[in-house]
LOMAR-712182 format. One record per residue (C-alpha): x negated, y negated, z. Coordinates in nm, 4 decimals. Each point is the difference from the previous one (the first is absolute). Example, Ala and Ser with C-alpha at 12.3 -4.5 7.8 and 13.67 -1.06 7.14 Angstrom:
% LOMAR-712182
node east -1.2300; north 0.4500; up 0.7800
node east -0.1370; north -0.3440; up -0.0660
% end
This chain:
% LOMAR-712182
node east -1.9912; north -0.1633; up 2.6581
node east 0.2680; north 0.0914; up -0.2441
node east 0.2769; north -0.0888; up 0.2089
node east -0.1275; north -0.3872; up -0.0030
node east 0.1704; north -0.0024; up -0.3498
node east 0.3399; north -0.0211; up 0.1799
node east -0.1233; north -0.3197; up 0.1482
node east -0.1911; north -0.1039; up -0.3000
node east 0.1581; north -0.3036; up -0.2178
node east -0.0762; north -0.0301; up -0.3694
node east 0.0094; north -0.3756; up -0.0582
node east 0.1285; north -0.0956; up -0.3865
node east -0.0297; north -0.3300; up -0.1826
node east 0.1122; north 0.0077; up -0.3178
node east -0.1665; north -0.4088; up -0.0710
node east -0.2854; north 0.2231; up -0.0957
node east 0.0702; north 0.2108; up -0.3403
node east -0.2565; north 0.2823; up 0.0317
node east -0.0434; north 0.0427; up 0.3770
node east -0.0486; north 0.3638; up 0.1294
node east 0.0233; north 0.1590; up 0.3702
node east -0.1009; north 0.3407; up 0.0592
node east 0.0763; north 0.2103; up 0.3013
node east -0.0390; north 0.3883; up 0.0368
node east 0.1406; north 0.2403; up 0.2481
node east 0.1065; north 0.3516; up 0.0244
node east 0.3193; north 0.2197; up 0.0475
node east -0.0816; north 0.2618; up 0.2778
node east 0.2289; north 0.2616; up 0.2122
node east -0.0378; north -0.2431; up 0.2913
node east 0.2139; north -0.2918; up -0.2275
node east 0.4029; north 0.0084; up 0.0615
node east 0.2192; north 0.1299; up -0.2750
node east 0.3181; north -0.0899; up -0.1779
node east 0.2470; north 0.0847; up -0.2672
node east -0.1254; north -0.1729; up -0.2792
node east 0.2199; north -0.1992; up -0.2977
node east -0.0024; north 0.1110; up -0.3460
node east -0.1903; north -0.2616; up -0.2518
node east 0.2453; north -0.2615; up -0.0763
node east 0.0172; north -0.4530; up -0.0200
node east 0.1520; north 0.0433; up 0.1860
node east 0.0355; north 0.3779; up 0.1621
node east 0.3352; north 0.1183; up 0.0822
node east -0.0784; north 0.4247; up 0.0473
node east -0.1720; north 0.1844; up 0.3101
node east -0.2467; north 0.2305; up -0.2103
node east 0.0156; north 0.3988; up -0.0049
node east -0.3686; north -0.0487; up -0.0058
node east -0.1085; north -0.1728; up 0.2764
node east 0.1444; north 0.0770; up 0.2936
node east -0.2026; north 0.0010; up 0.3128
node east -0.2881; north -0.1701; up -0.1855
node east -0.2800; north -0.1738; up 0.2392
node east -0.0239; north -0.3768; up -0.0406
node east -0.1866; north -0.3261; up 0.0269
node east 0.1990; north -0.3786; up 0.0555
node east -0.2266; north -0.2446; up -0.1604
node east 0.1165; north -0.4003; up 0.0863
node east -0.0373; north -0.2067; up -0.2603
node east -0.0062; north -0.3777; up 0.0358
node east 0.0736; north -0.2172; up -0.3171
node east 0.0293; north -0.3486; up -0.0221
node east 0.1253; north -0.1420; up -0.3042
node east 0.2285; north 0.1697; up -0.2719
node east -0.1453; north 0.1535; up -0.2609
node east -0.0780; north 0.3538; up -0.1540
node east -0.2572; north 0.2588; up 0.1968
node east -0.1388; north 0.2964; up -0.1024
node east -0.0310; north 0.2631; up 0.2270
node east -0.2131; north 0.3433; up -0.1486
node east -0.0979; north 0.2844; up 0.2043
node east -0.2780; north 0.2286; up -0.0839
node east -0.1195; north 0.3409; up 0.2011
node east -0.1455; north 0.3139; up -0.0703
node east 0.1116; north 0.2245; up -0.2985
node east 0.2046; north 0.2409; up 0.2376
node east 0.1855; north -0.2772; up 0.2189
node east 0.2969; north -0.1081; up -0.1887
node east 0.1173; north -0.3028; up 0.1193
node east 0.3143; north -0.1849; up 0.0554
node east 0.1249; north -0.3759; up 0.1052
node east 0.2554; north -0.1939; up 0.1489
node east 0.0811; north -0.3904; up -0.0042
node east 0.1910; north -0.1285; up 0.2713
node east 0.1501; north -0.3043; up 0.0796
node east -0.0386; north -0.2355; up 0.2421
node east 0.2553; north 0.1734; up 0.2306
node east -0.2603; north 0.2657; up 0.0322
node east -0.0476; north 0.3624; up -0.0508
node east 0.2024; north 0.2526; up 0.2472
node east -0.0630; north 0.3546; up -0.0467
node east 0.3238; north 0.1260; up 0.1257
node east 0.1909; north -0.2047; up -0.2935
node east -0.2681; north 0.0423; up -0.2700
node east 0.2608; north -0.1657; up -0.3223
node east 0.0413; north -0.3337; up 0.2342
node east -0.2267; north -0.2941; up -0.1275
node east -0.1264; north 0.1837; up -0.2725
node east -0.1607; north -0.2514; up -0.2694
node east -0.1548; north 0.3072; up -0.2373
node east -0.1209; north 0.3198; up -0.0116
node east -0.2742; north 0.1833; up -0.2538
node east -0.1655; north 0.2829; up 0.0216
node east -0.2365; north 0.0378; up -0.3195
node east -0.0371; north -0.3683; up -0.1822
node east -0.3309; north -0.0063; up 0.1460
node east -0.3519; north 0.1759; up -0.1305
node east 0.0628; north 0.3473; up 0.0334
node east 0.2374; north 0.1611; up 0.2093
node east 0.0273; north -0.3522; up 0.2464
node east 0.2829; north -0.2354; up 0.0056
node east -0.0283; north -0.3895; up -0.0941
node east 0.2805; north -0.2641; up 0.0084
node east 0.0432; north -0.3662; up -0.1062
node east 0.2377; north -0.1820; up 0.1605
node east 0.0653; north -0.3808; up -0.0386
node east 0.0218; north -0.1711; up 0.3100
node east 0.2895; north -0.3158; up 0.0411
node east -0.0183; north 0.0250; up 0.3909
node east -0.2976; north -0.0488; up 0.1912
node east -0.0417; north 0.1938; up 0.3416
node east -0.1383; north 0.3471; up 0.1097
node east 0.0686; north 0.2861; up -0.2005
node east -0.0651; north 0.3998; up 0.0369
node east -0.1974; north 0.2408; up -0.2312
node east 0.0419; north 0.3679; up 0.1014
node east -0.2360; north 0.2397; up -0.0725
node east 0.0848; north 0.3738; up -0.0417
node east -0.0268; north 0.3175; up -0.2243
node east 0.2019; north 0.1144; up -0.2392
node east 0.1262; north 0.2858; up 0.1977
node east -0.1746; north 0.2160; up 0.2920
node east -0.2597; north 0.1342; up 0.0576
node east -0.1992; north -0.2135; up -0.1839
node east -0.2487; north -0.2479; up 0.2236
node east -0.3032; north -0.1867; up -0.0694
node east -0.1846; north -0.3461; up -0.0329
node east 0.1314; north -0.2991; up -0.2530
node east -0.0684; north -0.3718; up -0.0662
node east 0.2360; north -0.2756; up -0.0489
node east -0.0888; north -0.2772; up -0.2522
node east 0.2008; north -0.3034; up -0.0028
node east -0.0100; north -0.2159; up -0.2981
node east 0.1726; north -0.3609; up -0.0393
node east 0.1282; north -0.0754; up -0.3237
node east 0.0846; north 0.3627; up -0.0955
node east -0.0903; north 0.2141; up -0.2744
node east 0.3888; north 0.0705; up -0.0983
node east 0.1688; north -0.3034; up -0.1327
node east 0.3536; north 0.2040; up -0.0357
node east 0.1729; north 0.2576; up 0.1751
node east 0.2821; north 0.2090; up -0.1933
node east 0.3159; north 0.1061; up 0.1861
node east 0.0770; north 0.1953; up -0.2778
node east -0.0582; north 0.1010; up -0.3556
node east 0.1756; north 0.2282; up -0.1873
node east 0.1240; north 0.1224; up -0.3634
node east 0.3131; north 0.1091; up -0.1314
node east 0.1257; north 0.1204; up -0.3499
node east 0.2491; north -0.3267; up -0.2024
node east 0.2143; north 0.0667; up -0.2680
node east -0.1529; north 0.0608; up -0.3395
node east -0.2556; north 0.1941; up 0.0865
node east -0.2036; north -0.3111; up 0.2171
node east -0.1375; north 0.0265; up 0.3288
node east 0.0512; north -0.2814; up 0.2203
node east -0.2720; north -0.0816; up 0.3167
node east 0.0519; north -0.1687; up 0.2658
node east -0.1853; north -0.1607; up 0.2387
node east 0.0022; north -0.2082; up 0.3616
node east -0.2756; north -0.1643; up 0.1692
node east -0.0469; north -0.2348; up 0.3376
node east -0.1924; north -0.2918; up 0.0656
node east -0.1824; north 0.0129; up -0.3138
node east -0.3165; north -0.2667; up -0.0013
node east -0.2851; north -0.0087; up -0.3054
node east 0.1992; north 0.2198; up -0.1812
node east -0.0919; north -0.0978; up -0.4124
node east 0.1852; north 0.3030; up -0.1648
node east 0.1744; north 0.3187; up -0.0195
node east -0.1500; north 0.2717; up -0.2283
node east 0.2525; north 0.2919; up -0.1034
node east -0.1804; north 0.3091; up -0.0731
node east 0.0584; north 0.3370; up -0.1322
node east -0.0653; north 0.3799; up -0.0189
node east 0.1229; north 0.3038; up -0.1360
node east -0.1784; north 0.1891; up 0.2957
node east -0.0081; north -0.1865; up 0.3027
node east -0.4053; north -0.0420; up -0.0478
node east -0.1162; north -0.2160; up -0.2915
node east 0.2017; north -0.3032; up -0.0079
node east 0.0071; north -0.3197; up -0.2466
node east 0.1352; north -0.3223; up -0.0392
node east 0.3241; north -0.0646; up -0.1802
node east -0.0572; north -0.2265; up -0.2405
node east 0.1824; north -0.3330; up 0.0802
node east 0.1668; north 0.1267; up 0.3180
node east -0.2138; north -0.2728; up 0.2234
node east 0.2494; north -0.1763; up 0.2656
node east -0.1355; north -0.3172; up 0.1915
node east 0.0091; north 0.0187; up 0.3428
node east 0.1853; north -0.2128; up 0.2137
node east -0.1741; north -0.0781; up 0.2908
node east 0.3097; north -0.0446; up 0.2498
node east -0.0237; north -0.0111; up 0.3821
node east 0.3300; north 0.2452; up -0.0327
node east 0.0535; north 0.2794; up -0.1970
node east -0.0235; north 0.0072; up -0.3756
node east 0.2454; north 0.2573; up -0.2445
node east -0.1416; north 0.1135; up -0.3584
node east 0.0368; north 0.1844; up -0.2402
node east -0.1269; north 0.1809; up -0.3365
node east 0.1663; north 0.1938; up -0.2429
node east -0.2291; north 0.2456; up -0.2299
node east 0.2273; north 0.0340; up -0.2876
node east -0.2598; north 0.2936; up -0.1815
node east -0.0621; north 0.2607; up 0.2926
node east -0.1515; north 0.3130; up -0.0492
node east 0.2661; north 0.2841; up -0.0691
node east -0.0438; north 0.1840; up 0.3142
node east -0.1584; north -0.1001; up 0.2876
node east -0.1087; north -0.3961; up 0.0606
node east -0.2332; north -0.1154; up 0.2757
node east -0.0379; north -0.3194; up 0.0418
node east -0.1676; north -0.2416; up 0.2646
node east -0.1024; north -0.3754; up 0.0380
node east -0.3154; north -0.1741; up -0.0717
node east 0.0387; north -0.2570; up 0.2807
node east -0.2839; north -0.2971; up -0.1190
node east -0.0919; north -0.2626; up 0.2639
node east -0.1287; north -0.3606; up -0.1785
node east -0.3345; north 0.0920; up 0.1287
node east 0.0407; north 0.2311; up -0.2482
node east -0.0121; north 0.2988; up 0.3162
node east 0.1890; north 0.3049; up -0.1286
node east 0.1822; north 0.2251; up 0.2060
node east 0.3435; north 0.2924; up -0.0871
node east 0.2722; north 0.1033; up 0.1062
node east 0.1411; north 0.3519; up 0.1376
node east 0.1272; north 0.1828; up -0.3140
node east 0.3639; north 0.0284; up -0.1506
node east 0.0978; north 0.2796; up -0.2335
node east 0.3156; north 0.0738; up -0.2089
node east 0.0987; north 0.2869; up -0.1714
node east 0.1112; north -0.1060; up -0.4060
node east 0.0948; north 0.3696; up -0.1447
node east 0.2613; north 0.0328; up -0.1187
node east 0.0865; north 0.3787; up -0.0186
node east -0.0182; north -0.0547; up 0.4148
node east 0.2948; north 0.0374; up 0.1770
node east 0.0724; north -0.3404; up 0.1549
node east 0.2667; north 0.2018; up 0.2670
node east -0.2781; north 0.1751; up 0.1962
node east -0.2954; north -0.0658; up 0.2635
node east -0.2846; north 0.1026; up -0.0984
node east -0.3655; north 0.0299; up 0.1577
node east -0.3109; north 0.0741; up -0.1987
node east -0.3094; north 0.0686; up -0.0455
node east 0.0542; north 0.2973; up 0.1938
node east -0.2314; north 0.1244; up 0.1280
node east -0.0844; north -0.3429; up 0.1398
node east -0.4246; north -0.1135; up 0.0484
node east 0.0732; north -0.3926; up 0.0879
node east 0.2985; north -0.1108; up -0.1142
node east 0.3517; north 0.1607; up 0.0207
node east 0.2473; north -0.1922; up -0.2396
node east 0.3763; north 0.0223; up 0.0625
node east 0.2212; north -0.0868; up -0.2938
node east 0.3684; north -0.1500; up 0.1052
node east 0.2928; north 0.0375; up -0.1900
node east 0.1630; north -0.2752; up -0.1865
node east 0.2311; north -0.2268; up 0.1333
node east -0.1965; north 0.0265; up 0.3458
node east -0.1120; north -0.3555; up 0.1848
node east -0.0523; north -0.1221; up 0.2672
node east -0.2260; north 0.1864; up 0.3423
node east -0.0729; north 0.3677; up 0.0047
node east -0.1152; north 0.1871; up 0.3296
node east -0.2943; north 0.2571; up -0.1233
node east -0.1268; north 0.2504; up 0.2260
node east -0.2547; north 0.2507; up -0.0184
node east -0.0120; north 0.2601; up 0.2249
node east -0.2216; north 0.3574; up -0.0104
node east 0.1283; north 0.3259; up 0.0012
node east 0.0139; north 0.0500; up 0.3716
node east 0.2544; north -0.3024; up 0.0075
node east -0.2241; north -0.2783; up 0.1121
node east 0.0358; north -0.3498; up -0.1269
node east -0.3251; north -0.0744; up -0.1245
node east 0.1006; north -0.3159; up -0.2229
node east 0.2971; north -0.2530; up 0.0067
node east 0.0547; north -0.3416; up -0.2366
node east 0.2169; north -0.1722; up -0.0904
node east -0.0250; north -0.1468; up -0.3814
node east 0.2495; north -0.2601; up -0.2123
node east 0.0620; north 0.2232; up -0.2987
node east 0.1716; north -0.1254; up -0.3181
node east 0.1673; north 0.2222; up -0.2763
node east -0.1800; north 0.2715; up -0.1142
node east -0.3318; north -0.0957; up 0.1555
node east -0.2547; north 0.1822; up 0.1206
node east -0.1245; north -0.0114; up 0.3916
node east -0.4113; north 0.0370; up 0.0054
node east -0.0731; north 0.1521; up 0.3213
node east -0.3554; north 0.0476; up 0.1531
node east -0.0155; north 0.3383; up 0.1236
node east -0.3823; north 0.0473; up -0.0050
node east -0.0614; north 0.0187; up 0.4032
node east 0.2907; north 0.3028; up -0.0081
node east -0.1834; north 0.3576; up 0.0631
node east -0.0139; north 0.2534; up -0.2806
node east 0.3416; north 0.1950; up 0.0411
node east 0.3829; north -0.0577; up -0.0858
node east 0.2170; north -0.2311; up 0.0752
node east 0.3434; north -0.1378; up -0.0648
node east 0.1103; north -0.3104; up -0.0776
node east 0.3460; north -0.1395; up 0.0873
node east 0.1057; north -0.3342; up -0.1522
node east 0.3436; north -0.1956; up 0.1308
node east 0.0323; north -0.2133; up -0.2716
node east 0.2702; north -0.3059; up 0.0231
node east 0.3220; north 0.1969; up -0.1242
node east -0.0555; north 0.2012; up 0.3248
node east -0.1045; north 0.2904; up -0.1494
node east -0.2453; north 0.2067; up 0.1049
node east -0.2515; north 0.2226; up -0.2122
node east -0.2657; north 0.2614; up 0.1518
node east -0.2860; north 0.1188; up -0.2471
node east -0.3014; north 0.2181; up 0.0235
node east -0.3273; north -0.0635; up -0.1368
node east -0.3642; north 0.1303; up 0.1237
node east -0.3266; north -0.2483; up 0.0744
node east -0.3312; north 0.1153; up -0.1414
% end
């Protein structure tokens, strides 16, 4: 019975390098619901998204530290989403407390996945949920010791230097097998390659680790760039994509969003001078909030933001950037 899953305890030892557990269970009408978190490491928003979403508690048992690999799958039109918790447990009144990390698409398709390295032994919590109502259906949990991601990035982001450079940035925790950053580039956000000689060793520290690159030939308008993150097995795996904006008939005093209309990506250009946190917010044209982040923006950069699981319509976006001001634009998703 599905239910048994509450009961069910996923033992983890991480002595043994490529160890799996599988368990599978379903999200039905019958489960409880919750307000979800927004994806985060760890998450600090309730989303607009999933409120009132059915859920599964999955106890989780490990005993030794380590890092563990957790990877949903599920049928094409179940879109998944997880929840770490803590040893203090999971209660679905206060959602935010005990929150280790939260994904929602790092896994195959549209199912979440999350590596987390483990200092503390004891009982944790996986949570099991859709992205937002009403979707339901079947999924697996795979557990892997070891993990397949040797780094996780709190941030990474680009911003334009003086002299015409472009200066990247970058922040990772608990980095293990990591051989070598790879910066890459493209002029359209699709084919990237290698910048010759900008290779940065990784560090490999139990805490968090600070770099950064500066391209001093970028493209004259707009510079993508992300990182080739190479493990010394010689596993290859990227990061989420930065982008800058280098012309220089733009006016650096505006926000700006583009393309517009939007398919998959809505960019939002900030104005010079800007850093720090902005607040963006998407909402449609009836007035509800159908998207909230908050990004660590530098001068001038550009914010990538995934708006591929937005309907076809339009939208505005409103964007509190760290000066306090606040700027509401209109685009339209094909």
């Amino acid at each position: 019975m599905k239910k048994s899953l509450l009961l069910f305890l996923l033992t983890i030892s991480v002595y043994f390098s490529q160890a799996q557990s599988v368990i599978t269970g379903a999200i039905t009408t019958s489960d409880p619901t919750f307000h979800r978190p927004d994806q985060g490491a760890p998450p600090t928003t309730l989303s607009q998204d999933g409120t009132n979403v059915h859920y599964d508690v999955i106890p989780v048992t490990i005993t030794t530290t380590g890092l563990v690999t957790f990877v949903c799958t599920g049928p094409a039109n179940f879109d998944t989403f997880g929840i770490l918790y803590g040893p203090a447990g999971f209660d679905p009144a206060n959602p935010l407390s005990n929150a280790l990390v939260a994904d929602d698409d790092s896994g195959p398709g549209v199912n979440f996945a999350i590596t987390y390295n483990f200092t503390v032994p004891g009982v944790y919590y996986i949570v099991v949920c859709p992205f937002k109502n009403p979707s339901l259906g079947s999924y697996s949990l795979t557990s892997t010791e070891g993990g397949v991601l040797p780094v996780r990035l709190i941030s990474f982001t680009v911003e334009k230097a003086s002299g015409g450079k472009n200066l990247l940035k970058w922040v990772s925790a608990g980095e293990s097998n990591i051989d070598k950053y790879q910066v890459q580039h493209s002029i359209d956000g699709s084919g990237f390659t290698d910048i010759a000689g900008a290779i940065i060793d990784g560090r490999n520290l139990p805490t968090n680790s600070y770099y950064n690159y500066t391209d001093n030939a970028p493209f004259e308008k707009l510079n993508f760039y992300r990182l080739k993150i190479i493990e010394k097995t010689n596993l290859i795996s990227y990061s989420t994509i930065a982008v800058v904006n280098n012309n220089k008939n733009r006016s650096s005093a505006s926000i700006t969003v583009f393309p517009n209309p939007a398919v998959n990506y809505l960019n939002i250009q900030t104005k010079a001078g800007q850093k720090g946190k902005a607040d963006v917010i998407i909402s449609s044209a009836s007035g509800q909030i159908v998207y909230r982040r908050d990004y660590a923006i530098g001068s001038e950069s550009i914010l990538y933001v995934d708006v591929q699981k937005l309907s076809a319509g339009s939208y505005f976006v409103k964007i509190k950037t760290p000066d306090g001001e606040i700027t509401n634009l209109p685009f339209i998703k094909h």
